[in-house]
C-alpha positions, -999 to 999 in steps of 0.1 A, spaced: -556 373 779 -591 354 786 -611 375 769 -593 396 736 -604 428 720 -592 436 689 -582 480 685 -600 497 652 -581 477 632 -579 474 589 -585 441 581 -584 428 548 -573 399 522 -543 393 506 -522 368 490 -490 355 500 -469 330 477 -506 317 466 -520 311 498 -552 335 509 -544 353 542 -558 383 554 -536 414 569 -543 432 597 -529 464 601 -537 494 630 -548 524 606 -536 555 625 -500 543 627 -494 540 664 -478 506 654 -463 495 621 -467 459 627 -489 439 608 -502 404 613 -510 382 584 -538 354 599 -551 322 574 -582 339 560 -602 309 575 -602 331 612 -617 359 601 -646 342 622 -623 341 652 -614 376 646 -649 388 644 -651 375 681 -620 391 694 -648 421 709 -639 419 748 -671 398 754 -662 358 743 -633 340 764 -608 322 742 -631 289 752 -662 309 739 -640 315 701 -634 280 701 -666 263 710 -682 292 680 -653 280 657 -662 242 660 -697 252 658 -695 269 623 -667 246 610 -673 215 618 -638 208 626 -611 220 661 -593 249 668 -570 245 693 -564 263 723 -527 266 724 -533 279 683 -556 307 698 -533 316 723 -503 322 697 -524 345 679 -532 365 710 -499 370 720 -489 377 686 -513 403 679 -509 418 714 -473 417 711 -479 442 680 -501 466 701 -535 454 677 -554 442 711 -569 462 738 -552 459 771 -525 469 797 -496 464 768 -514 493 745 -522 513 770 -484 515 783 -470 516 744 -493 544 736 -484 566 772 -448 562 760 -455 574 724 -474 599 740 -445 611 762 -418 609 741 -445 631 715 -451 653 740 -413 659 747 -403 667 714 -406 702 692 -401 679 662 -432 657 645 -412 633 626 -416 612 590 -434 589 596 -441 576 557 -404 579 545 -386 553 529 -389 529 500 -416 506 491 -437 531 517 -458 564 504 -430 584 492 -389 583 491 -363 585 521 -330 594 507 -331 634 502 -319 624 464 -341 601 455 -373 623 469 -363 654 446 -363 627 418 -394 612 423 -413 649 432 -400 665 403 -409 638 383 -448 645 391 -442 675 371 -433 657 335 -456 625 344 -484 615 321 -510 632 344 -492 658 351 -487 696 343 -467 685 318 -438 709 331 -418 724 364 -428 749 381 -417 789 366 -410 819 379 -437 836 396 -456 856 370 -491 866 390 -500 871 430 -537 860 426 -539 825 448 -556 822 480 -553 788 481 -559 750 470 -574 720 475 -550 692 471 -551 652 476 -534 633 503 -536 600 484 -502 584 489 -475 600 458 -474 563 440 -515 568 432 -518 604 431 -481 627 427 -490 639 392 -525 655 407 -503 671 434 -481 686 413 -505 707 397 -521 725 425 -480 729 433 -470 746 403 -497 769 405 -487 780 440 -453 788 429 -461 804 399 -493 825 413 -487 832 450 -464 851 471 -474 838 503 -453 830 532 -476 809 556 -496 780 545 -525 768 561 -527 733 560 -561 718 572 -553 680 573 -577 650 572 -583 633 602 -585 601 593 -596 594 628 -611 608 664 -591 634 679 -614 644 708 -622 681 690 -631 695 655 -598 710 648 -562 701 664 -533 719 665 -500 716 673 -469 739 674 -446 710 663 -420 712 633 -424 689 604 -396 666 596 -392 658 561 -360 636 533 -356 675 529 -351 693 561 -376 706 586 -406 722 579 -408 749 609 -447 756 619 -455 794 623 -462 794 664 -470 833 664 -500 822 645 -507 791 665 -505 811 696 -533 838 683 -555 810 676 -547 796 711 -552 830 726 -586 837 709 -599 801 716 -582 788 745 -559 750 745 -590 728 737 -578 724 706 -542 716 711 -550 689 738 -559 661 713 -518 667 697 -507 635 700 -529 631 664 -505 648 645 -482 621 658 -496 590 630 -517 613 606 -504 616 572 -525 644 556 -503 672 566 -472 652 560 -474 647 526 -484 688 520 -451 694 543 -433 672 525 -445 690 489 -435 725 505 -400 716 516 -395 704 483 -400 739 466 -395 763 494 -369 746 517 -340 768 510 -361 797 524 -363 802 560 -392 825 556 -419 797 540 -433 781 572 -471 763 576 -500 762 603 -513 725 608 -543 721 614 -564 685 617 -598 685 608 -624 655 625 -653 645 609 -690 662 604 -703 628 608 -732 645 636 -745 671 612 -744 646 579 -769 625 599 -792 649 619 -795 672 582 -776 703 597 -750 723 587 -718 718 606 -715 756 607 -744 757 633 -721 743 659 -704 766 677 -671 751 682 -666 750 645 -686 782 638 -662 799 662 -628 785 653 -633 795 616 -640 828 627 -612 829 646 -588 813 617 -607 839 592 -599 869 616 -564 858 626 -558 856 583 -568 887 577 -546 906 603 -514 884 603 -485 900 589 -471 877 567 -494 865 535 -511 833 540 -521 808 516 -550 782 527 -545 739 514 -570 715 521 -557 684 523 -581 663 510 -595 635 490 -630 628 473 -648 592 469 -638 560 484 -661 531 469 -655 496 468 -656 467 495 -628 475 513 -646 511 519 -677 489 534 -695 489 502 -711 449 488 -700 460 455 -667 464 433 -660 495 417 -666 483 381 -658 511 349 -696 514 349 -697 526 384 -666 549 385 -678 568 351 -712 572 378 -688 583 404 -667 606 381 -702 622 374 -713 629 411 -676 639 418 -681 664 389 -711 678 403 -698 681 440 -665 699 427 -688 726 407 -699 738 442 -664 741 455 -650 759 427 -683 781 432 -667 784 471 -698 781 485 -692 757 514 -728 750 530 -737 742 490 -708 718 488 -719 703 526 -754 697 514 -747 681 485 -727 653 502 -755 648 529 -781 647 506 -773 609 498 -759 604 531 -724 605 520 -728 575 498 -693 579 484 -677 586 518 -658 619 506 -632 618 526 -620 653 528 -652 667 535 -639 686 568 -610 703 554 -625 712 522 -654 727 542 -632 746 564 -613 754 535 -645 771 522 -656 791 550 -620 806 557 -610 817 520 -611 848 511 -617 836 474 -644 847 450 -640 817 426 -621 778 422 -607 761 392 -606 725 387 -567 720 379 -571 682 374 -590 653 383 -581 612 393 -592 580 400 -574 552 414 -595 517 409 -580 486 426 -598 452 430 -610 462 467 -619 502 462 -610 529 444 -603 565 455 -610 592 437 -592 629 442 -586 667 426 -565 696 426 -584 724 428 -572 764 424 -589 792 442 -585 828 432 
């Protein structure tokens, strides 16, 4: 390959047995490989952009380091990192079709963060341990979920921080849906952590969870499909890598999975990063001005009682967010301050309130469930939130900051 390009990759510095290195790793999942490169390339990296041959990266390299990188070196690391699927080319494109197929082919959507030393246990034993022990964590609702005792809920925002960071905030949105909802369909509008081609994506897929299968509610996919056409079904192949809705399924299976009547609606949600920077309100487009319309109506006339989740997180900060700065205590007290503010206009559910008040700094702390939580908004038929608990999690290169939130 004469002239590499490197896919949206993550790439960012680690240390290996004392030596600096940096990672880079694909951030939508289609491949689980990562490549650890000395830090010392991250020059050579910068120029894997389709436009400078291999001889152009070399001649820059000497240039700006005064010292030889040689060709056959360069060449390893191409194949390397094209043999993982992190480059551009004919070797992605035919690993992707085959993902895409084999997706396409299957009624199943499958784990894809199961396992240990990943986001959340593998072995069916193991996961009830670790879930349950949300419940009783410091940080937690200091107790498992009781019988149900109201039917007030309409719904919740929850995070979709991995469980090692953020399980304890999970678990309280969770025990209030046990103990204060009777509903039989949740309505889970995921993240989208990346483009899907639309504002919304559906997909009539099962979940697979450790637990069993989560089974999606297709009457209810169909209706939307009926009122709005396949648009938003064509971008599916999202769902494949996306871990939002996996970790809500995940939660559900947990405490309805003996129950063949509990069954979700997944729904990814792309970014508002148009109206953030032109000062409108995403509700002025009609793709998303219709579809919540749609979701709103199809609510309100389904049989079954539905229940709506936004899966969703708040802040990211920090350099490995993009930011020249380290989230220090003085800056995430700041944070923990705006985040307060913002969450007053969710639990007020007034959505367009809650939109302009992450635009009007640009979305400085890049909230990252600001589609969901929006949508979440608009579709609710809510006339007040509660703020169940909030969390930050600081690390050297960022910190992320999250809530579950209770809508009645």
């Amino acid at each position: 390959m004469e002239y590499p390009k490197l896919r949206p990759v993550e790439i960012f510095p680690v240390e290996v047995t004392g030596q600096k290195l940096l990672c880079i790793r694909d951030p939508i999942g289609i491949t689980e490989k990562m490549v650890f490169v000395p830090y010392q390339l991250l020059d050579v990296l910068r120029l894997f952009d389709g436009h400078h041959s291999l001889r152009d990266i070399q001649a820059e390299f000497a240039r700006r380091h005064k010292t030889a990188l040689f060709i056959e070196h360069l060449e390893g690391m191409v194949k390397e990192l094209d043999a993982h699927a992190l480059l551009e080319g004919e070797r992605f494109n035919s690993f992707v079709e085959s993902l895409r197929g084999e997706f396409s082919n299957s009624s199943l959507r499958k784990a894809t963060l199961a396992g240990r030393g990943r986001s959340y246990e593998g072995d069916p034993g193991a996961l009830r341990a670790q879930l349950e022990g949300f419940f009783l964590a410091e940080g937690g609702p200091n107790g498992l979920p009781g019988r149900q005792e109201r039917d007030v809920l309409k719904g919740a925002v929850i995070p979709h921080i991995d469980f090692g960071r953020g399980g304890p905030c999970f678990a309280w949105a969770y025990k209030e849906i046990v103990e204060s909802s009777n509903a039989r369909v949740f309505i889970l509008l995921g993240t989208a952590h990346h483009p899907t081609g639309e504002a919304f994506t559906l997909t009539r897929k099962d979940f697979e969870t450790p637990l069993g299968v989560l089974k999606t509610e297709r009457p209810f996919v169909d209706a939307l499909m009926e009122a709005t056409g396949d648009r938003f079904i064509k971008g599916e192949f999202a769902h494949k890598a996306e871990h939002s809705i996996e970790l809500q399924a995940v939660f559900l299976q947990y405490l309805f999975g003996g129950r063949q009547d509990v069954s979700i609606v997944p729904i990814l949600c792309s970014s508002f990063q148009g109206a953030l920077q032109n000062g409108s309100s995403p509700g002025h487009l009609t793709e998303v001005k219709d579809f919540l319309e749609v979701l709103k109506e199809t609510m309100s006339t389904y049989p079954k009682k539905t229940c709506v989740i936004a899966s969703a997180d708040l802040s990211h900060v920090g350099p490995r967010f993009g930011d020249p700065f380290y989230a220090d205590q003085e800056r995430l007290g700041a944070i923990a301050q705006e985040d307060t503010a913002t969450i007053r206009f969710i639990e007020a559910v007034d959505a367009e309130g809650f939109f302009a008040d992450v635009q009007r700094d640009g979305d400085k702390r890049k909230i990252c469930g600001l589609t969901p939580i929006y949508a979440l908004l608009k579709v609710i038929r809510a006339s007040k939130g509660r703020l169940m608990k909030y969390g930050q999690w600081p690390d050297p290169m960022g910190m992320v900051s999250f809530a579950s939130i209770c809508f009645y």
